[in-house]
mmCIF file of the protein (N, C-alpha, C, O) and its ligand, coordinates in Angstrom:
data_MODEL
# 
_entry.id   MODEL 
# 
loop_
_entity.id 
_entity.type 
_entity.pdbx_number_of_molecules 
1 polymer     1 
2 non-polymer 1 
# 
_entity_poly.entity_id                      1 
_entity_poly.type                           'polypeptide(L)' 
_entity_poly.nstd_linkage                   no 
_entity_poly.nstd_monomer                   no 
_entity_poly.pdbx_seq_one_letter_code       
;(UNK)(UNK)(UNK)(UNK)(UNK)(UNK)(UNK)(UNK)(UNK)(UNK)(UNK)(UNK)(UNK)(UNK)(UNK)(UNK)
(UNK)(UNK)(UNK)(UNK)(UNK)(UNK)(UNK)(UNK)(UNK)(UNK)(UNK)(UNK)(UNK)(UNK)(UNK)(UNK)
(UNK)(UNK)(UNK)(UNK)(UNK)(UNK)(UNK)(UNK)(UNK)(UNK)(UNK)(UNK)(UNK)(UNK)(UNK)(UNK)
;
_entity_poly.pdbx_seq_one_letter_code_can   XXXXXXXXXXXXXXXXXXXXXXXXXXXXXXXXXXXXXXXXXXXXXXXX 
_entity_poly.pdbx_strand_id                 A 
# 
loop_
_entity_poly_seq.entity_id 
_entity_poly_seq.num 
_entity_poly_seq.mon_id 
_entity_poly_seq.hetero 
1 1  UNK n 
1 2  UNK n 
1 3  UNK n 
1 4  UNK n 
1 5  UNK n 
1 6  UNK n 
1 7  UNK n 
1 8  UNK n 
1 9  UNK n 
1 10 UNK n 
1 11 UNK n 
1 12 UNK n 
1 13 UNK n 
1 14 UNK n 
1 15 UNK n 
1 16 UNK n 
1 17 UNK n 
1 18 UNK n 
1 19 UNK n 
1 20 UNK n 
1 21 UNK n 
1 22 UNK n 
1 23 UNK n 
1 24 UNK n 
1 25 UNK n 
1 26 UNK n 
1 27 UNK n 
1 28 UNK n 
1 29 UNK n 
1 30 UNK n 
1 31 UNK n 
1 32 UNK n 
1 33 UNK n 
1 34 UNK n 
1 35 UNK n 
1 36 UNK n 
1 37 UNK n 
1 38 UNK n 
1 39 UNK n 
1 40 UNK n 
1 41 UNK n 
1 42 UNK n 
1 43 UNK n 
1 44 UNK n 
1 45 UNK n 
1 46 UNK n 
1 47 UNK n 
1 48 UNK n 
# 
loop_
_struct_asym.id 
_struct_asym.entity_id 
A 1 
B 2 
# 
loop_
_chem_comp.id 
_chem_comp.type 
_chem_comp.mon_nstd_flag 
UNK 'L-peptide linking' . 
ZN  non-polymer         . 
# 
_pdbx_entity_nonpoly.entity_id   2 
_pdbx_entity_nonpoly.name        ? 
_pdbx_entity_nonpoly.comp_id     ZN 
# 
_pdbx_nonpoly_scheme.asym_id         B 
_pdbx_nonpoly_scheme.entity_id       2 
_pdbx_nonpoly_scheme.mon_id          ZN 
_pdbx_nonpoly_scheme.ndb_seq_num     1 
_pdbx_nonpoly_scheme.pdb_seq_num     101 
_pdbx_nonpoly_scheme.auth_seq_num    101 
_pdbx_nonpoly_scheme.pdb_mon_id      ZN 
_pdbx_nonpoly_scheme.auth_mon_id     ZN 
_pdbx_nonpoly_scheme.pdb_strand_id   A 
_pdbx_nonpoly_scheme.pdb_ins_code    . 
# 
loop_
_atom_site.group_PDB 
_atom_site.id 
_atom_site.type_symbol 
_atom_site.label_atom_id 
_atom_site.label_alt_id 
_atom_site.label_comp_id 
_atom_site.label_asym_id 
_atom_site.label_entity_id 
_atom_site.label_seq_id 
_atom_site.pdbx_PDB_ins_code 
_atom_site.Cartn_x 
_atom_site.Cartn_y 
_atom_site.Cartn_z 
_atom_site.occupancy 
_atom_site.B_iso_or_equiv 
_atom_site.pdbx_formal_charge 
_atom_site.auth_seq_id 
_atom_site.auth_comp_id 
_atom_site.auth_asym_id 
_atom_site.auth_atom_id 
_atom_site.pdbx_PDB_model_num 
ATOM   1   N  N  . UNK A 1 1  ? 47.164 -114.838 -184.444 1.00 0.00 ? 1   UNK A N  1 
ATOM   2   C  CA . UNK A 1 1  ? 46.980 -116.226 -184.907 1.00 0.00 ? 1   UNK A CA 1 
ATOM   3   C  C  . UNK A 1 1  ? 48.246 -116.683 -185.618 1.00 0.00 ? 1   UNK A C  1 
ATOM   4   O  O  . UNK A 1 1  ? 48.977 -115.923 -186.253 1.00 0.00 ? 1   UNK A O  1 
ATOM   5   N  N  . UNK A 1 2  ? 48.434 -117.932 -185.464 1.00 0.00 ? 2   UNK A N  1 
ATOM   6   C  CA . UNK A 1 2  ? 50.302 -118.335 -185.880 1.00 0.00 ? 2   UNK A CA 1 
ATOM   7   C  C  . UNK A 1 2  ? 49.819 -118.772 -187.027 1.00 0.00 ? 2   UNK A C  1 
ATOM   8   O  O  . UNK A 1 2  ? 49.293 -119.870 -187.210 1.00 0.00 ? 2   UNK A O  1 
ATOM   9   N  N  . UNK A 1 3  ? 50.016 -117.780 -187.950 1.00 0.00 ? 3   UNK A N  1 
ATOM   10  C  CA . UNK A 1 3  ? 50.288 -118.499 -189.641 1.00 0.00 ? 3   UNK A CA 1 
ATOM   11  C  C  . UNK A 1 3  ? 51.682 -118.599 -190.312 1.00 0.00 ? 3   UNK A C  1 
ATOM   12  O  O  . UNK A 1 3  ? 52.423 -117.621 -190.211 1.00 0.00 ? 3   UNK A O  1 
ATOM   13  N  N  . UNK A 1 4  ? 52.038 -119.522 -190.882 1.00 0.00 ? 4   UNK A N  1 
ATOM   14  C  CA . UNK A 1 4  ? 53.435 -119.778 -191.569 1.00 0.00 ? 4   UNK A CA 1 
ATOM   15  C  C  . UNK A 1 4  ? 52.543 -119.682 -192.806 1.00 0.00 ? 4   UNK A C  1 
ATOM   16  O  O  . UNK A 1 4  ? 51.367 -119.635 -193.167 1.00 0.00 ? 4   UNK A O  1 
ATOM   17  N  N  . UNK A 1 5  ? 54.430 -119.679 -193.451 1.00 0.00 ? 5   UNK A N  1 
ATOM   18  C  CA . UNK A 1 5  ? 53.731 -119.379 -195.366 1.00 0.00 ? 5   UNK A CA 1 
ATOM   19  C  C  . UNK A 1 5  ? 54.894 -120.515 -195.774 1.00 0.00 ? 5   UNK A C  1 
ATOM   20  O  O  . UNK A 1 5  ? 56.099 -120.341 -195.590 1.00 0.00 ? 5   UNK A O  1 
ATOM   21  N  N  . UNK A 1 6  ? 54.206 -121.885 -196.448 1.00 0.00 ? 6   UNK A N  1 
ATOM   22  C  CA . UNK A 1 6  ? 54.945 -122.425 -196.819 1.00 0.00 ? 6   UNK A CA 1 
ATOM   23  C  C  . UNK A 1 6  ? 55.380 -122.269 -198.488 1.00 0.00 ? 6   UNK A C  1 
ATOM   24  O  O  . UNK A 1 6  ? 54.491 -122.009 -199.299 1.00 0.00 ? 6   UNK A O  1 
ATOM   25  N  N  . UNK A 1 7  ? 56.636 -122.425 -198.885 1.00 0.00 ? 7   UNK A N  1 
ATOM   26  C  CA . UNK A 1 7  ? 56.920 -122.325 -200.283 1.00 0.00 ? 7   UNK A CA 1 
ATOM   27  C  C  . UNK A 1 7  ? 57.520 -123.889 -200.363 1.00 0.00 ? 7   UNK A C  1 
ATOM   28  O  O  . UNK A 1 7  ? 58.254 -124.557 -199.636 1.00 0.00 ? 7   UNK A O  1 
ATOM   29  N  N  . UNK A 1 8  ? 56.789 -124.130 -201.688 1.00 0.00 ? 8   UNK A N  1 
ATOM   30  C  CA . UNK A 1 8  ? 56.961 -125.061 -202.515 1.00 0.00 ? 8   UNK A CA 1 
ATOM   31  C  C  . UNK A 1 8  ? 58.408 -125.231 -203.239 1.00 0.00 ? 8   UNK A C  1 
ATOM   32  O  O  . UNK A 1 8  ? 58.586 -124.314 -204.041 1.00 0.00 ? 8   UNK A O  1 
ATOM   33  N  N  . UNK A 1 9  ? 59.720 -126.344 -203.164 1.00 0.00 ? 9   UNK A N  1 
ATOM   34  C  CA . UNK A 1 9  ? 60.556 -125.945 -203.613 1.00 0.00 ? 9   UNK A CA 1 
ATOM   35  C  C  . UNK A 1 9  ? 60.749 -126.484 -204.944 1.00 0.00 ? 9   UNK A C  1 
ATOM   36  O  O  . UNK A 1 9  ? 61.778 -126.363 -205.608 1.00 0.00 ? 9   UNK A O  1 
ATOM   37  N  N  . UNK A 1 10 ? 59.522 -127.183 -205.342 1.00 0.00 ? 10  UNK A N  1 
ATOM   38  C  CA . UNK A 1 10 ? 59.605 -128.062 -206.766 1.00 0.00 ? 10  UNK A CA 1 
ATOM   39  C  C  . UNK A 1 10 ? 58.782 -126.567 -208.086 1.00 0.00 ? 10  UNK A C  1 
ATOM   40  O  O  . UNK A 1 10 ? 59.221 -126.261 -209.194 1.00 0.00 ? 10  UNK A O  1 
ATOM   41  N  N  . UNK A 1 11 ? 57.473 -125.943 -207.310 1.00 0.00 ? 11  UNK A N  1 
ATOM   42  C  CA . UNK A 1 11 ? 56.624 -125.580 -208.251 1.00 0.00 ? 11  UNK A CA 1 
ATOM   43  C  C  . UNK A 1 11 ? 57.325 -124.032 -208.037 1.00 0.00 ? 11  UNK A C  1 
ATOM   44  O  O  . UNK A 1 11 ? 57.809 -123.445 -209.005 1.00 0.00 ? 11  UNK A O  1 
ATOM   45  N  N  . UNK A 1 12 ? 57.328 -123.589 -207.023 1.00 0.00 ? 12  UNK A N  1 
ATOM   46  C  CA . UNK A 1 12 ? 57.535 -121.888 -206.001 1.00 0.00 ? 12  UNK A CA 1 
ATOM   47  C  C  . UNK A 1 12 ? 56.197 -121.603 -205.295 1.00 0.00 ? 12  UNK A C  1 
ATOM   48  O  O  . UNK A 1 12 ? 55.953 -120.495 -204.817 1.00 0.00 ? 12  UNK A O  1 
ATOM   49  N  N  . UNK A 1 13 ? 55.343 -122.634 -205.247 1.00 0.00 ? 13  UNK A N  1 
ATOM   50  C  CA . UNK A 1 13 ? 53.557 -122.046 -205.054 1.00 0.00 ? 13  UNK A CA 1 
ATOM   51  C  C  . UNK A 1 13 ? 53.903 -122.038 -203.582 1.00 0.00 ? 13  UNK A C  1 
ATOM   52  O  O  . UNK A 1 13 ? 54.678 -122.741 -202.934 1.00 0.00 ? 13  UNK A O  1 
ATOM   53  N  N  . UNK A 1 14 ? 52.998 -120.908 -203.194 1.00 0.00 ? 14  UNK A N  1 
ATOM   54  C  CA . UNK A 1 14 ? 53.241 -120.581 -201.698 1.00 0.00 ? 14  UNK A CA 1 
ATOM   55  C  C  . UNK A 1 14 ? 51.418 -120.406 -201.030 1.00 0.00 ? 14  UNK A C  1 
ATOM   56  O  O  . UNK A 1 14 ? 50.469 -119.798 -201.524 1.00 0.00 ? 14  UNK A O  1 
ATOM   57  N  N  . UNK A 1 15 ? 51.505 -121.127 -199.900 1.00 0.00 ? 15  UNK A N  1 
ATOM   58  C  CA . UNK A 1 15 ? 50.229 -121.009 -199.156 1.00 0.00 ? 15  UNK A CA 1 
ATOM   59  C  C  . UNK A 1 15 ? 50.623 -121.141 -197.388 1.00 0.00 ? 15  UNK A C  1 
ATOM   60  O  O  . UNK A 1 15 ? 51.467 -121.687 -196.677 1.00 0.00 ? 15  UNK A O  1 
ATOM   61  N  N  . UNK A 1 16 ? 49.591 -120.389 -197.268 1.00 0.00 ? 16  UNK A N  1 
ATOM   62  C  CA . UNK A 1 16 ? 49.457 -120.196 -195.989 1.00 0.00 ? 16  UNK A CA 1 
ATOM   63  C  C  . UNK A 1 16 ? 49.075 -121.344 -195.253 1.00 0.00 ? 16  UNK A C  1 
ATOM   64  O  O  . UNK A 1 16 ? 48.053 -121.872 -195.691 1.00 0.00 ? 16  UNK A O  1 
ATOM   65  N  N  . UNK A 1 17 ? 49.639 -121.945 -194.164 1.00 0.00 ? 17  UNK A N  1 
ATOM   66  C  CA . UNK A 1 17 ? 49.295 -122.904 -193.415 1.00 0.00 ? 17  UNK A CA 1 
ATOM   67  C  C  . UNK A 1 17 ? 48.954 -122.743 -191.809 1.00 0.00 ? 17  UNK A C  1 
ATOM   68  O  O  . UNK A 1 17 ? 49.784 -121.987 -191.304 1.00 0.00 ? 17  UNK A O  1 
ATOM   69  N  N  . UNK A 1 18 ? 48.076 -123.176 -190.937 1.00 0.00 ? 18  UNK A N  1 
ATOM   70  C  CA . UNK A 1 18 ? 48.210 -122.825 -189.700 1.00 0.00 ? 18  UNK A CA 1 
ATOM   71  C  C  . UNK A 1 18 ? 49.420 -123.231 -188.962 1.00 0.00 ? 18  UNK A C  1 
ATOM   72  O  O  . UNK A 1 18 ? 50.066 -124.007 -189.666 1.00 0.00 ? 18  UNK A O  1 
ATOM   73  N  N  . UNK A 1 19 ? 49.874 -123.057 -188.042 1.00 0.00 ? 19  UNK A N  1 
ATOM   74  C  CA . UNK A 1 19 ? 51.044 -123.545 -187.376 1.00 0.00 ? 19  UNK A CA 1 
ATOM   75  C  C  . UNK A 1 19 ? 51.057 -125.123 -187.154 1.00 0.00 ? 19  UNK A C  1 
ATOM   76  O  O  . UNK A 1 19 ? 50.327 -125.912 -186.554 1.00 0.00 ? 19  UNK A O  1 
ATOM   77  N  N  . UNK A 1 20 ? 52.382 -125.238 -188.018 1.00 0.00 ? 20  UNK A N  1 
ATOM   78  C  CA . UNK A 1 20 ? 52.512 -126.904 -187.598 1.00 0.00 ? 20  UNK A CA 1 
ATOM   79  C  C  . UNK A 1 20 ? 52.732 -127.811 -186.098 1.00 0.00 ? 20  UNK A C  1 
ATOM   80  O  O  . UNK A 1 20 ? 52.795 -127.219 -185.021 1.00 0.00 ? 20  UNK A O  1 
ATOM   81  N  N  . UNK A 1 21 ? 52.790 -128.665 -186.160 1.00 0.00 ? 21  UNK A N  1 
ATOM   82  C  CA . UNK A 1 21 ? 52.739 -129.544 -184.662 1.00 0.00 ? 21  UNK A CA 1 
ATOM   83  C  C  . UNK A 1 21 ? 53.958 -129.323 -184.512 1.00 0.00 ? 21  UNK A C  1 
ATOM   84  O  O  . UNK A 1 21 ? 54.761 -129.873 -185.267 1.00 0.00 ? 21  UNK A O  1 
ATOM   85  N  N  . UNK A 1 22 ? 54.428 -128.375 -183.392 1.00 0.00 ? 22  UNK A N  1 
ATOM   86  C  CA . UNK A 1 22 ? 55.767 -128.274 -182.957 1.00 0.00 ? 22  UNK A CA 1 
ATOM   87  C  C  . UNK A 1 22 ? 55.714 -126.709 -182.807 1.00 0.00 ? 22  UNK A C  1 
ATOM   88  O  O  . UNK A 1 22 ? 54.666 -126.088 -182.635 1.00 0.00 ? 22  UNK A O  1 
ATOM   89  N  N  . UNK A 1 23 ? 57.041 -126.107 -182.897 1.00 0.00 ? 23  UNK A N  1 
ATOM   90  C  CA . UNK A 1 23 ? 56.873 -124.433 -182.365 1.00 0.00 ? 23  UNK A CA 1 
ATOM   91  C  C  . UNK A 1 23 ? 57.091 -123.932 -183.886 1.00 0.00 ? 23  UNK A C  1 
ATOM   92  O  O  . UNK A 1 23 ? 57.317 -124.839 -184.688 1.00 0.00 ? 23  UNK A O  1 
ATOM   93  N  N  . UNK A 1 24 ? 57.067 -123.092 -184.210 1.00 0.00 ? 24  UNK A N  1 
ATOM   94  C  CA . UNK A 1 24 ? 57.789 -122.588 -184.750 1.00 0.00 ? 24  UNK A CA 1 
ATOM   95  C  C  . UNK A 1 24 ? 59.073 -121.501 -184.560 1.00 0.00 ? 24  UNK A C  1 
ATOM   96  O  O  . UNK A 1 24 ? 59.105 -120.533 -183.801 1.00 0.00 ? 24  UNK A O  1 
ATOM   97  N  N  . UNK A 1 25 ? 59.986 -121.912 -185.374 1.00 0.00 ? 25  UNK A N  1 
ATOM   98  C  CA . UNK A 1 25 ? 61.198 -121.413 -184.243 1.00 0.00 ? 25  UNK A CA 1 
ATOM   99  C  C  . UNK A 1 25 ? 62.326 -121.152 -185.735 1.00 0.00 ? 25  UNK A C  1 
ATOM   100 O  O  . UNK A 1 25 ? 63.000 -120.121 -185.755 1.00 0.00 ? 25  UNK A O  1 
ATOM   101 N  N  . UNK A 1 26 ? 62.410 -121.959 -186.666 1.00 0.00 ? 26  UNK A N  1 
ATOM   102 C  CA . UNK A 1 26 ? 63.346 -121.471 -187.573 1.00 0.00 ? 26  UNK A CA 1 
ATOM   103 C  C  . UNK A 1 26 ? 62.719 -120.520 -188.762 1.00 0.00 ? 26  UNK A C  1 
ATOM   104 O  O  . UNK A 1 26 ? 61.523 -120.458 -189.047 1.00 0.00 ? 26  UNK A O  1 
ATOM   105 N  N  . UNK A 1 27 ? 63.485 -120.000 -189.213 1.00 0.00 ? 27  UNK A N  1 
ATOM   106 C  CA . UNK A 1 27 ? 62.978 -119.031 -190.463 1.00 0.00 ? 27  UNK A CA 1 
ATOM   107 C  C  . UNK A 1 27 ? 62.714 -119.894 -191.474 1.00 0.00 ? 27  UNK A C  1 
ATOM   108 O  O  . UNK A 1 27 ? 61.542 -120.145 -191.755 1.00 0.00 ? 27  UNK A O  1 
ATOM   109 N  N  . UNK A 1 28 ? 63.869 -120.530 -192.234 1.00 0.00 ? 28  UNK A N  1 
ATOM   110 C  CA . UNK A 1 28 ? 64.094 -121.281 -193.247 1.00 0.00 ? 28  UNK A CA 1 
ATOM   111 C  C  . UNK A 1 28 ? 64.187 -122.814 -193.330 1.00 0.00 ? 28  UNK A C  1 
ATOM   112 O  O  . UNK A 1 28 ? 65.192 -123.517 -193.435 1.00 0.00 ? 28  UNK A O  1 
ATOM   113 N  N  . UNK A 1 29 ? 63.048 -123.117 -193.266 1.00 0.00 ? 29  UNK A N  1 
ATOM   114 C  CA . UNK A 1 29 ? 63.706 -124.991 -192.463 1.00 0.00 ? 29  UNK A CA 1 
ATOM   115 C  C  . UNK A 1 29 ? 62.558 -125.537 -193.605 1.00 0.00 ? 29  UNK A C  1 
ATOM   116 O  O  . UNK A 1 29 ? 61.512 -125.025 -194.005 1.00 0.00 ? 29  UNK A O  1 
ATOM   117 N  N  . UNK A 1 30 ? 63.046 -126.443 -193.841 1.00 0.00 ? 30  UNK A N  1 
ATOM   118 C  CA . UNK A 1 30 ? 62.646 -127.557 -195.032 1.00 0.00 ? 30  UNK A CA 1 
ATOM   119 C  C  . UNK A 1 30 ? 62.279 -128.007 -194.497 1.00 0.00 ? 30  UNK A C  1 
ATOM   120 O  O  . UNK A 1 30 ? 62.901 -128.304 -193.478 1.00 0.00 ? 30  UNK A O  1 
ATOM   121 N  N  . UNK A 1 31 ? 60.593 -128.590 -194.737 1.00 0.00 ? 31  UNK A N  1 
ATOM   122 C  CA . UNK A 1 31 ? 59.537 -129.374 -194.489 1.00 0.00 ? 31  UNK A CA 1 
ATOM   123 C  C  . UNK A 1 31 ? 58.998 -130.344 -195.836 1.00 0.00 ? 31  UNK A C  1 
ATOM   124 O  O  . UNK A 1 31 ? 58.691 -129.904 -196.944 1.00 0.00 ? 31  UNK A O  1 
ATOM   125 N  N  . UNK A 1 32 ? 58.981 -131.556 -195.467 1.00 0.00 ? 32  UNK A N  1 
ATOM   126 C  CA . UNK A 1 32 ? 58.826 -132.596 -196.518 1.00 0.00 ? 32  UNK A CA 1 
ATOM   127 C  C  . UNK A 1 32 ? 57.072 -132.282 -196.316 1.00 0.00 ? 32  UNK A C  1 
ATOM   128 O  O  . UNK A 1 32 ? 56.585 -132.572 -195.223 1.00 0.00 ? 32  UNK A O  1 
ATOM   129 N  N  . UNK A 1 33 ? 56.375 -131.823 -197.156 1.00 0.00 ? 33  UNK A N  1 
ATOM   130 C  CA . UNK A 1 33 ? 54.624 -132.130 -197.014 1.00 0.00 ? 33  UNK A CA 1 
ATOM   131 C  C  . UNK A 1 33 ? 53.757 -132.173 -198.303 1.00 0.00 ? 33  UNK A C  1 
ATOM   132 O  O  . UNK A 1 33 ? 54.265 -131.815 -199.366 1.00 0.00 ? 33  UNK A O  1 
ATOM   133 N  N  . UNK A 1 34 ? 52.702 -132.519 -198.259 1.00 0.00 ? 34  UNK A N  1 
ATOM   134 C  CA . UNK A 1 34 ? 51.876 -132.462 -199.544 1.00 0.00 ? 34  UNK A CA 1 
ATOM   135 C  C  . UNK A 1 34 ? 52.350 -130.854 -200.145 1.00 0.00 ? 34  UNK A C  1 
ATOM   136 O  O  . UNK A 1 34 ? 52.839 -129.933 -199.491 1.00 0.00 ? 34  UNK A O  1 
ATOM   137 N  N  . UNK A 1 35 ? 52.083 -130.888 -201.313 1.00 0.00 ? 35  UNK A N  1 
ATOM   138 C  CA . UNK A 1 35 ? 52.346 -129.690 -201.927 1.00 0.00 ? 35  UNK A CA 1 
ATOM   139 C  C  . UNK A 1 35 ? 50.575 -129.772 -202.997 1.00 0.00 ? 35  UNK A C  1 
ATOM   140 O  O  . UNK A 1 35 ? 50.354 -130.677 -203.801 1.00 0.00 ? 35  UNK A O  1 
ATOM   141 N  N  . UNK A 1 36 ? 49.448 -128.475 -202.664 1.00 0.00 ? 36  UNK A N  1 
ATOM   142 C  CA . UNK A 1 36 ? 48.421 -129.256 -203.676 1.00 0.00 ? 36  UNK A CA 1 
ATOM   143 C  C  . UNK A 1 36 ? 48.401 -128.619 -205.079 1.00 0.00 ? 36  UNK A C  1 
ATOM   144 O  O  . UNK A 1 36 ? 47.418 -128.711 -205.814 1.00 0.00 ? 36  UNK A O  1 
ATOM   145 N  N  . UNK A 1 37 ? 49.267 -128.122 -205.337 1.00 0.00 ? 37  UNK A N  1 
ATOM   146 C  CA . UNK A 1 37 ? 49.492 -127.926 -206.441 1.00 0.00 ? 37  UNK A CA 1 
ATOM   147 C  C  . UNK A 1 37 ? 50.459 -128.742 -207.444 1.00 0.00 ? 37  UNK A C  1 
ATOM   148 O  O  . UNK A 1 37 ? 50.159 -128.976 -208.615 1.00 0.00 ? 37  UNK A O  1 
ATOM   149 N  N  . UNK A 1 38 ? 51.820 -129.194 -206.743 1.00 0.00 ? 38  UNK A N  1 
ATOM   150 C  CA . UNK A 1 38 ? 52.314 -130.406 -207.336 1.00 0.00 ? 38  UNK A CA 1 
ATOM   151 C  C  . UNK A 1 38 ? 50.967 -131.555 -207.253 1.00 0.00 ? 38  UNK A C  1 
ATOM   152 O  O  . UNK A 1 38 ? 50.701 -132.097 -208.326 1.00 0.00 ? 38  UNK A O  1 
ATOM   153 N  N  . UNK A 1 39 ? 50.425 -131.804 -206.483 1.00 0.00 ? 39  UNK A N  1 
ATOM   154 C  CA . UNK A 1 39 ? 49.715 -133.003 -206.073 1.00 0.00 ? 39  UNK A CA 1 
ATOM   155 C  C  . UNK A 1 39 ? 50.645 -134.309 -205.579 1.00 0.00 ? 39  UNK A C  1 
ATOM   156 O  O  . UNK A 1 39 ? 50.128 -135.415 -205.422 1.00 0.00 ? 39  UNK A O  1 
ATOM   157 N  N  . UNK A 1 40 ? 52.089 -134.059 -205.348 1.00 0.00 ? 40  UNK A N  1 
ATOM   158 C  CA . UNK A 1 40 ? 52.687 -134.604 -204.558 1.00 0.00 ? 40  UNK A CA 1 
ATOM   159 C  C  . UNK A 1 40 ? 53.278 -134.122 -203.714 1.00 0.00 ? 40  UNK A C  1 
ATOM   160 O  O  . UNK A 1 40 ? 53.096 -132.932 -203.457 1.00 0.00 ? 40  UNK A O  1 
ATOM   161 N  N  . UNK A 1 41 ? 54.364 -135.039 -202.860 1.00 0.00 ? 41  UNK A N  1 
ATOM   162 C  CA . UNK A 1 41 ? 54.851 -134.762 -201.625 1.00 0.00 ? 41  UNK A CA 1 
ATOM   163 C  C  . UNK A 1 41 ? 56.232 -134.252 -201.803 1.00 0.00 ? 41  UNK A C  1 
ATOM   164 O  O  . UNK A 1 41 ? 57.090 -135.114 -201.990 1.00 0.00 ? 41  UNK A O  1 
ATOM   165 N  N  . UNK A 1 42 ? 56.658 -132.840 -201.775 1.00 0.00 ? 42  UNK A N  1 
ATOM   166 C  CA . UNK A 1 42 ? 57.582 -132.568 -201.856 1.00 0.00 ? 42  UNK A CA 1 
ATOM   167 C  C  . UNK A 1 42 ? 58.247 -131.334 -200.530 1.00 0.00 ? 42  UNK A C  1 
ATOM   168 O  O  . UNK A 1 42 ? 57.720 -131.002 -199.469 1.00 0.00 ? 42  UNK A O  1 
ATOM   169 N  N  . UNK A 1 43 ? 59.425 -130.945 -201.077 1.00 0.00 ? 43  UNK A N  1 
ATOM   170 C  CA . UNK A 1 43 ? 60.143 -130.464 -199.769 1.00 0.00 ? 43  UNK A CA 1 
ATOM   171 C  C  . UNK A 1 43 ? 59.328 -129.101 -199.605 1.00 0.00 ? 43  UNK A C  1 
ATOM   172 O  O  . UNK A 1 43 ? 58.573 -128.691 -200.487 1.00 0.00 ? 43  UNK A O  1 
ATOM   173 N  N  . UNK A 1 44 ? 59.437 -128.769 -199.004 1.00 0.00 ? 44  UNK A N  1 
ATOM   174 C  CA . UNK A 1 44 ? 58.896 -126.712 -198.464 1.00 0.00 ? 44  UNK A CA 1 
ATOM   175 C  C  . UNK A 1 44 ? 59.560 -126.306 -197.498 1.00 0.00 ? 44  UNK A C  1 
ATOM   176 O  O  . UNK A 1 44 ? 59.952 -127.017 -196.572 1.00 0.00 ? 44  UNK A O  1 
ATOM   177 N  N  . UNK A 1 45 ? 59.774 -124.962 -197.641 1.00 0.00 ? 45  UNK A N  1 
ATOM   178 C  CA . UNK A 1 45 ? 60.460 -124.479 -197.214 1.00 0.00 ? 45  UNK A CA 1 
ATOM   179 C  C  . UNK A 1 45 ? 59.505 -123.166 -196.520 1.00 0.00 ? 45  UNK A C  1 
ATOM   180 O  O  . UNK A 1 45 ? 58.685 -122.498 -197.149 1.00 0.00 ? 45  UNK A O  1 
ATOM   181 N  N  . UNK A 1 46 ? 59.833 -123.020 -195.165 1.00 0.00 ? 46  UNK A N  1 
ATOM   182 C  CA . UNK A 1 46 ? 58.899 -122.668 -194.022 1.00 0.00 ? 46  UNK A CA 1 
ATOM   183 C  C  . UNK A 1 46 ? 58.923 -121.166 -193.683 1.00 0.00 ? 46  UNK A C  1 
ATOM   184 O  O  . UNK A 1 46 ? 59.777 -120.900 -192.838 1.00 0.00 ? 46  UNK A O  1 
ATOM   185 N  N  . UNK A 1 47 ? 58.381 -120.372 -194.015 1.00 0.00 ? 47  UNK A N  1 
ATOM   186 C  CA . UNK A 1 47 ? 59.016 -118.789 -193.859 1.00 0.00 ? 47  UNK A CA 1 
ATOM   187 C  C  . UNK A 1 47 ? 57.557 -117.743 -193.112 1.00 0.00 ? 47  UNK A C  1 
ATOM   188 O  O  . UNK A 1 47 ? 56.361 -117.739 -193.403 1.00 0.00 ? 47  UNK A O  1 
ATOM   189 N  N  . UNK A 1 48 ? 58.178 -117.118 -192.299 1.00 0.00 ? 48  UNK A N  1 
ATOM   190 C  CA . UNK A 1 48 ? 56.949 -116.372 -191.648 1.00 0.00 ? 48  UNK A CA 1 
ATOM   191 C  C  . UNK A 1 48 ? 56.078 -115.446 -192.898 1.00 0.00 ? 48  UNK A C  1 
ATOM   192 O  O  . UNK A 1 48 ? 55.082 -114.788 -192.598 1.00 0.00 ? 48  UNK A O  1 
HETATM 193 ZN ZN . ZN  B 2 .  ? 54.580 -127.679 -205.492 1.00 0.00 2 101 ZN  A ZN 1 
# 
């Protein structure tokens, strides 16, 4: 099952997400998304 682990680059909180719309293909690639622990929208950073 394709799980990514996104990290939070504002808080460090890290959660597991199912695979996003697209492939996954980079190690380290910055993703702008909700963060629910900030409770806003900040960058993440995408790591298997
Ligand atoms: Zn956060």
């Amino acid at each position: 099952m394709p799980l990514s682990q996104m990290e939070c680059c504002k808080c460090r909180g890290k959660f597991p997400v199912r695979r996003q719309r697209g492939k996954l293909r980079k190690r380290d690639h910055i993703k702008t998304m909700w963060c629910p622990w900030c409770k806003s929208v900040t960058p993440h950073r995408e790591r298997f």
